[in-house]
Every structure is written in C-alpha cells, then in structure tokens.
C-alpha positions, -999 to 999 in steps of 0.1 A, spaced: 387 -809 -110 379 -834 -80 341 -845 -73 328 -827 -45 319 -849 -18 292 -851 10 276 -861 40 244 -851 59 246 -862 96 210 -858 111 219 -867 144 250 -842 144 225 -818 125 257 -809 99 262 -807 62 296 -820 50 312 -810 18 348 -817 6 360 -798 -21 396 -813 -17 412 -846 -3 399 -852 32 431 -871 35 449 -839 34 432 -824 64 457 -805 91 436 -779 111 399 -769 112 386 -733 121 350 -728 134 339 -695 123 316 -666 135 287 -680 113 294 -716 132 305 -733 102 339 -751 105 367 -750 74 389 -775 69 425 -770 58 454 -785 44 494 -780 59 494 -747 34 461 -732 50 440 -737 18 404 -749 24 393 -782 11 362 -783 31 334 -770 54 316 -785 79 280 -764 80 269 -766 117 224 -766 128 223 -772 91 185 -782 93 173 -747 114 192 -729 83 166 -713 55 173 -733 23 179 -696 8 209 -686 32 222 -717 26 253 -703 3 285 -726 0 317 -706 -19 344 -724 -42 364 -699 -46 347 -673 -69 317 -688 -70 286 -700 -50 264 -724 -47 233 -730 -28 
C-alpha cells in the first residue's frame, strides 16, 4: 500500500491528500460538497482536494479510502 500524502495550503484554505501517484493524475471533478477528486486515465480516485478546509468542523471532516474513513 502507498503512503498517503499531504498538504495544507492556508492561503488556498485546502487540505490535500493523495492516496495514489499524483503523477498519474488525468481529470479532476469538484463535487456538490466543494471538494475536488482527482483521477487517473481509468477514472479511479487517487486523491481529493478538500476546499474552505479551515471553516470545516474538525468532526465533519470525514475522508473515504474506499471502505473506510478517516477523520
């Protein structure tokens, strides 16, 4: 399994977290809940871009790998 990866911008106000290779990246998708996935050329997310992360309550802060989440 690959090491998630990172990256708080406070100037974007977003959370980053790579779940897969960034390198791998072909289209992104904002969602409803303004959070942006990340996809490979097979449409399987490696990532999510979590958008006003900082006016987000620390307990619906929920990221899913798959089957399971993690806050």
């Amino acid at each position: 399994m690959q090491a998630l990866q990172y990256t708080r911008d406070p100037v974007g106000d977003t959370l980053t977290v790579w779940y897969g290779d960034p390198n791998t990246e072909y289209i992104c998708e904002e969602t409803e809940e303004e959070v942006i996935l990340m996809k490979d050329a097979s449409g399987t997310v490696i990532g999510k871009e979590i958008l006003h992360v900082s006016s987000r309550e620390a307990e619906a802060l929920n990221i899913v790998f798959g089957e399971t989440a993690m806050a």
